[in-house]
N, C-alpha and C positions, 0 to 999 in steps of 0.2 A: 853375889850369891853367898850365902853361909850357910852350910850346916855341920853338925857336930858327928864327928866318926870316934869320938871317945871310946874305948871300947866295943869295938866295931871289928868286925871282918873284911879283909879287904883284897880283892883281888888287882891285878895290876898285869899290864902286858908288855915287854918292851922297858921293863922296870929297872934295867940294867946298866943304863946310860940316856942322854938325852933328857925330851921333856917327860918321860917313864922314872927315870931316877929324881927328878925335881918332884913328881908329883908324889912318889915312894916315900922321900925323905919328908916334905909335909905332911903326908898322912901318917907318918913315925911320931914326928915332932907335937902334931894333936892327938897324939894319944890313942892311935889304931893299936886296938888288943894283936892280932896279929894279920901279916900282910903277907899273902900268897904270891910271889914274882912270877911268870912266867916268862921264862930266858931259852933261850938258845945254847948258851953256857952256862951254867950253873957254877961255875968256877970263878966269874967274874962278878957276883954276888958278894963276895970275901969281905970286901970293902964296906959296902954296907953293914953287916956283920960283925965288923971288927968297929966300926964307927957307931953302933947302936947298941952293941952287942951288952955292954954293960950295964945298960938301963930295962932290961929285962925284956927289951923285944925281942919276938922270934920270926923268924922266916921260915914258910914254907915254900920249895922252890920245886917248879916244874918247868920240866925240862920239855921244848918244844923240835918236832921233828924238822927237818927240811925238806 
């Protein structure tokens, strides 16, 4: 399957680690305008951030309760 999320909105769950962080990182890498994380920590986001951070993507991160 292919489709294009160029500039695209992207929400994500579990975005933090696992198949959530692989799927985070290729919708980065194709060129998502910006990707909403929903984590449990928000703190462990950093990474991402620090690894993307320079090519102008943004994170927006929500924080999920327990």
């Amino acid at each position: 399957m292919s489709f294009n999320i160029s500039n695209k909105v992207v929400f994500i769950t579990g975005a933090n680690r696992g198949i959530g962080k692989s799927i985070t990182e290729h919708f980065i890498e194709q060129g998502a305008k910006k990707v909403y994380l929903a984590v449990r920590n928000t703190s462990s986001t950093k990474a991402l951030e620090e690894k993307y951070g320079s090519s102008g993507f943004r994170v927006g991160k929500l924080a999920l309760m327990a």
